[in-house]
C-alpha positions as a Markdown table, in Angstrom:
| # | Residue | x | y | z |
|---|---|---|---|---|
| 1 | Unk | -21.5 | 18.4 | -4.5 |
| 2 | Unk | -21.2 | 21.4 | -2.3 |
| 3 | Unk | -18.5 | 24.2 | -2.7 |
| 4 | Unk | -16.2 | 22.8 | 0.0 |
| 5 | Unk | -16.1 | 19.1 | -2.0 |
| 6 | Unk | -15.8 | 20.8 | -5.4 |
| 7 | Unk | -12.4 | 22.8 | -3.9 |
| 8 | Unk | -11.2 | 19.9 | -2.4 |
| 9 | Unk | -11.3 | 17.6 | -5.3 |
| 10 | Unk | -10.0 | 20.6 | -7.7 |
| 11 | Unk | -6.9 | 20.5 | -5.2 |
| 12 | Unk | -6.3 | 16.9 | -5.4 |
| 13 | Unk | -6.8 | 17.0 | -9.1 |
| 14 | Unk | -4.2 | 19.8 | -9.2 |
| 15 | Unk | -2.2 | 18.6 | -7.1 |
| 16 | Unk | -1.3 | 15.2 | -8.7 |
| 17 | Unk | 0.4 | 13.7 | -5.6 |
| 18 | Unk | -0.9 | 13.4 | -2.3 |
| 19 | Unk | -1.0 | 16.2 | 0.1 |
| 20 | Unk | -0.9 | 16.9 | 3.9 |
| 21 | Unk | -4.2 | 16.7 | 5.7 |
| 22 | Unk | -2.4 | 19.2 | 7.8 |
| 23 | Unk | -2.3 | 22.0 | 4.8 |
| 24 | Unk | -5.5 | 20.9 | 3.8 |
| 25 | Unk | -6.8 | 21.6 | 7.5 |
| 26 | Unk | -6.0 | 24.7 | 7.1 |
| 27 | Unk | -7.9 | 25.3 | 3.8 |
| 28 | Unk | -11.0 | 23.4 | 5.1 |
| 29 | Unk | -12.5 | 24.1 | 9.1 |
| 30 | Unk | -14.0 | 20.8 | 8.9 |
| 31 | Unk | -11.7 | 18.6 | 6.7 |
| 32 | Unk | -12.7 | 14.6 | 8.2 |
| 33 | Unk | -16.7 | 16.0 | 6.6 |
| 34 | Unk | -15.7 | 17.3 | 3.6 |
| 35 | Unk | -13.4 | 14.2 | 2.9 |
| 36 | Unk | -16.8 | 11.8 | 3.3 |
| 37 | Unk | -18.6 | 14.1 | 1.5 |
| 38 | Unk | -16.1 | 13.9 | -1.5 |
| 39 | Unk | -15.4 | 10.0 | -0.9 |
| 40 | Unk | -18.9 | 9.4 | -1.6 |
| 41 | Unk | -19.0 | 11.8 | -4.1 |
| 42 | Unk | -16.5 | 9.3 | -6.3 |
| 43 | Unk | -18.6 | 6.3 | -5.5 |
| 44 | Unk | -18.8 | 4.5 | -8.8 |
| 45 | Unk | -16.2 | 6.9 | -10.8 |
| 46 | Unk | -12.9 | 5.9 | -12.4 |
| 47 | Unk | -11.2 | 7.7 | -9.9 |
| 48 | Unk | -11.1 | 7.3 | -6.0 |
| 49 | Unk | -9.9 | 8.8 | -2.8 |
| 50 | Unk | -7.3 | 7.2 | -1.5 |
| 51 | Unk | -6.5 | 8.2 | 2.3 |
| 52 | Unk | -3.7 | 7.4 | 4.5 |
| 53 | Unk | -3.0 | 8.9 | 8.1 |
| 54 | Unk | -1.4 | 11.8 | 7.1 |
| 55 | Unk | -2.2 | 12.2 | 3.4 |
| 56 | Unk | -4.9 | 11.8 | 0.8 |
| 57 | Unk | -4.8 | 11.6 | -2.9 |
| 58 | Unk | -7.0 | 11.5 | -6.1 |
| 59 | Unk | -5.7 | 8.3 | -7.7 |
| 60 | Unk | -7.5 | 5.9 | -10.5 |
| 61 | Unk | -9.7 | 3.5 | -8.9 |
| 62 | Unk | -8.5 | -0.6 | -8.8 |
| 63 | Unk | -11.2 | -2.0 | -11.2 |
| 64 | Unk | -9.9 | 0.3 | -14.3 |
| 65 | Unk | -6.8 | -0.8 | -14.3 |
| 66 | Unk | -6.5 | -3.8 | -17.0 |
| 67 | Unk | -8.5 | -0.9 | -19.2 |
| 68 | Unk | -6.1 | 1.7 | -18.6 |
| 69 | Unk | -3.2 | -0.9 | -19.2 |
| 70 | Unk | -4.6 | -1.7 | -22.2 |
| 71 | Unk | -4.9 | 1.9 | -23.4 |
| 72 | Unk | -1.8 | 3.1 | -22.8 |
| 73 | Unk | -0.7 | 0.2 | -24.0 |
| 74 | Unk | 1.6 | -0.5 | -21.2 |
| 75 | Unk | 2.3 | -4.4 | -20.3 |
| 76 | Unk | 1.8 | -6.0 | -17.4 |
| 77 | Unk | 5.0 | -6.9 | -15.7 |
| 78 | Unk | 5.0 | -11.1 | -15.2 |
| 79 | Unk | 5.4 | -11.9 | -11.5 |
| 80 | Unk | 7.1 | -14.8 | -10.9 |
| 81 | Unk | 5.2 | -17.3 | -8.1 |
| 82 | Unk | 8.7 | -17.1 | -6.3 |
| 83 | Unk | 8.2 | -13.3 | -6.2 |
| 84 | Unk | 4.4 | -13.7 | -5.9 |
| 85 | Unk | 5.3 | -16.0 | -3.2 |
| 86 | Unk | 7.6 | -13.7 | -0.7 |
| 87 | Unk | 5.1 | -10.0 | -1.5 |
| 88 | Unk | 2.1 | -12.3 | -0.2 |
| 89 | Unk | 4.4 | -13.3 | 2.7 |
| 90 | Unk | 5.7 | -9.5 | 3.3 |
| 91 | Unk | 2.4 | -8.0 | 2.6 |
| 92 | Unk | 0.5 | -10.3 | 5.5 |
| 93 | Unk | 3.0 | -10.4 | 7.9 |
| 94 | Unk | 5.3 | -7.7 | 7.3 |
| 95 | Unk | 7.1 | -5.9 | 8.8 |
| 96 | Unk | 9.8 | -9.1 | 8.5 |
| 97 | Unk | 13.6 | -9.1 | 8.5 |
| 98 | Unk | 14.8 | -11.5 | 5.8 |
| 99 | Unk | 16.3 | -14.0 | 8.2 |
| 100 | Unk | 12.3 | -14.5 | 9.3 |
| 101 | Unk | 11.4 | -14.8 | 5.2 |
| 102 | Unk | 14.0 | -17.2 | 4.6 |
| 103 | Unk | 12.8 | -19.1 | 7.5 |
| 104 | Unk | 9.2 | -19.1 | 6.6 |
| 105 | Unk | 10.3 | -20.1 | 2.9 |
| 106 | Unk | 13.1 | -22.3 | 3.8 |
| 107 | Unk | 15.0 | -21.2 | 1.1 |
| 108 | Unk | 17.6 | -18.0 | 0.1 |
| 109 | Unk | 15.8 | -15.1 | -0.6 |
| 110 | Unk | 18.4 | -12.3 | -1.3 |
| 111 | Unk | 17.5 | -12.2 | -5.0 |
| 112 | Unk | 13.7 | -12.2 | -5.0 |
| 113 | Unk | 13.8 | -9.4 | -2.6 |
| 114 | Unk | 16.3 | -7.5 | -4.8 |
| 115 | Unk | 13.5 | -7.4 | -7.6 |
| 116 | Unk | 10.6 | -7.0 | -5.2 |
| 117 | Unk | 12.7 | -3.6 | -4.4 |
| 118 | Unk | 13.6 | -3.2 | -7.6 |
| 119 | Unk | 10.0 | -3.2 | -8.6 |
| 120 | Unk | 9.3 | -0.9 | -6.4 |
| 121 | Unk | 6.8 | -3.4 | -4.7 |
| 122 | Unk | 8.4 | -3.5 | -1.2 |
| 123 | Unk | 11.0 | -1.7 | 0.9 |
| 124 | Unk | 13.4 | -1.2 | 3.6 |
| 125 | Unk | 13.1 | -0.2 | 7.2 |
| 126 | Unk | 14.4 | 0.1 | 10.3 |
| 127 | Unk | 13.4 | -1.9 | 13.6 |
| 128 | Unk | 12.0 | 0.8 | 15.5 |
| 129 | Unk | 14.6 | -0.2 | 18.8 |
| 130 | Unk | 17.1 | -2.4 | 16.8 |
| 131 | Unk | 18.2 | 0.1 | 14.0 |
| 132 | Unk | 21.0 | -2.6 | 12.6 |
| 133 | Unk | 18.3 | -5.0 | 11.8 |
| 134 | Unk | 16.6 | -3.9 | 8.4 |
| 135 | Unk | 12.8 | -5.4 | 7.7 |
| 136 | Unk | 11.1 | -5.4 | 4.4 |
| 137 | Unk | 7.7 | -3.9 | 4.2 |
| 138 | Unk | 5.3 | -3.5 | 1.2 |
| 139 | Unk | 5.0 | 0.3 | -0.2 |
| 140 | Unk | 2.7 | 2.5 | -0.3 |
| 141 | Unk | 2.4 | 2.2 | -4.0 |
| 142 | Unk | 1.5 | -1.6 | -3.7 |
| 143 | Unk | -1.0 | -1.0 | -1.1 |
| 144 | Unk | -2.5 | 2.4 | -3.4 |
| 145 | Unk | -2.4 | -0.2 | -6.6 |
| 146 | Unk | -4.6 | -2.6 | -4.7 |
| 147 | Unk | -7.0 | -0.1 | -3.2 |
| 148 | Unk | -6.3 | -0.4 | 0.0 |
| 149 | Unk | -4.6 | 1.9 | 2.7 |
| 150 | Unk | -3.0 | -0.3 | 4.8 |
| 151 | Unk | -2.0 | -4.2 | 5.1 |
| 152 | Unk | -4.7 | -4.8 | 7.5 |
| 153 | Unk | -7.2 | -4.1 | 4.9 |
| 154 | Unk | -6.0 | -7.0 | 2.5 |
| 155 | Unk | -8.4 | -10.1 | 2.2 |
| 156 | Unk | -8.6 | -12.3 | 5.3 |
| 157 | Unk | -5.7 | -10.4 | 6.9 |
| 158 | Unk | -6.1 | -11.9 | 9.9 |
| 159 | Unk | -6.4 | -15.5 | 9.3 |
| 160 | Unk | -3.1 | -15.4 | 7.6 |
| 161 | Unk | -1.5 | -12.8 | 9.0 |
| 162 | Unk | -2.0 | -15.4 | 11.7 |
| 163 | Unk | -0.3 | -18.5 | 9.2 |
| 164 | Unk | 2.3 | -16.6 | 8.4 |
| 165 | Unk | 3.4 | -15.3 | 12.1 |
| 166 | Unk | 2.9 | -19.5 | 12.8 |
| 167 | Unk | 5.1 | -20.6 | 10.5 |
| 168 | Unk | 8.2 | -18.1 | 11.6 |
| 169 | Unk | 10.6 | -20.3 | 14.6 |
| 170 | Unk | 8.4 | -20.4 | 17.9 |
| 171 | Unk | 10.6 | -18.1 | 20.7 |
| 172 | Unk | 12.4 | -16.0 | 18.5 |
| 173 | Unk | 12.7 | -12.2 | 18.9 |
| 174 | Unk | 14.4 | -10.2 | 16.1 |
């Protein structure tokens, strides 16, 4: 591990929450190199890189988790398949309003969204031209807990990313 990897992880280490490729840019001339090098530098460690547009972050990796649940002694929270059912909805074809869950489902959904936030599993956001209409996305620590950085990156995204959009009323523009 060169000098440049060795600072870099010491930062992220240090730093405990992501930071802003944009301060790091400034620390390292060639940041997007250094970043492989340290990325492959983890490969096979507890701990990974996790990297998102704007930020990047030394977190535990995925595979330890049941371990480290186990020795902290912390339970798993139960998800219910009613809960289980509207994240897997959210996660693959997200951003959705809830009139487009509750359509998909073809049932109420105000109170399994309420613990979904609650958890802090998903959350609320704007439509980008419509800002009355709130969506429900997943966060960023649902996405960081399953090791990936973005929805896209989920298991056969786009097969049913593609079932999901299928299943919402044909014509209709939220």
């Amino acid at each position: 591990m060169n000098e440049h990897t060795k600072l870099l992880e010491a930062i992220l280490l240090a730093a405990g929450t992501p930071v802003k490729k944009s301060k790091l840019q400034k620390q390292f001339e060639n940041l997007p190199q250094v970043l492989v090098d340290l990325k492959q530098g983890l490969e096979g460690h507890g701990i990974f890189l996790y990297e998102t547009e704007y930020e990047v972050e030394i977190v535990t990796h995925p595979d330890c988790a049941d371990a480290l649940r186990t020795f902290f002694e912390v339970g798993a929270e139960e998800i219910s398949p009613s809960l289980l059912e509207v994240l897997s909805i959210i996660a693959y074809g997200g951003p959705l309003a809830r009139s487009e869950i509750e359509k998909i489902r073809g049932v109420n959904s105000v109170y399994v969204l309420k613990q979904l936030l609650l958890r802090g599993l998903v959350e609320k956001t704007t439509h980008p031209e419509k800002k009355h209409i709130i969506w429900y996305a997943v966060t960023e620590d649902f996405l960081k807990y399953l090791g990936v950085t973005a929805a896209k990156d989920l298991p056969e995204y786009a097969q049913l990313r593609e079932n999901i959009m299928n299943k919402k009323t044909p014509g209709e523009n939220i």
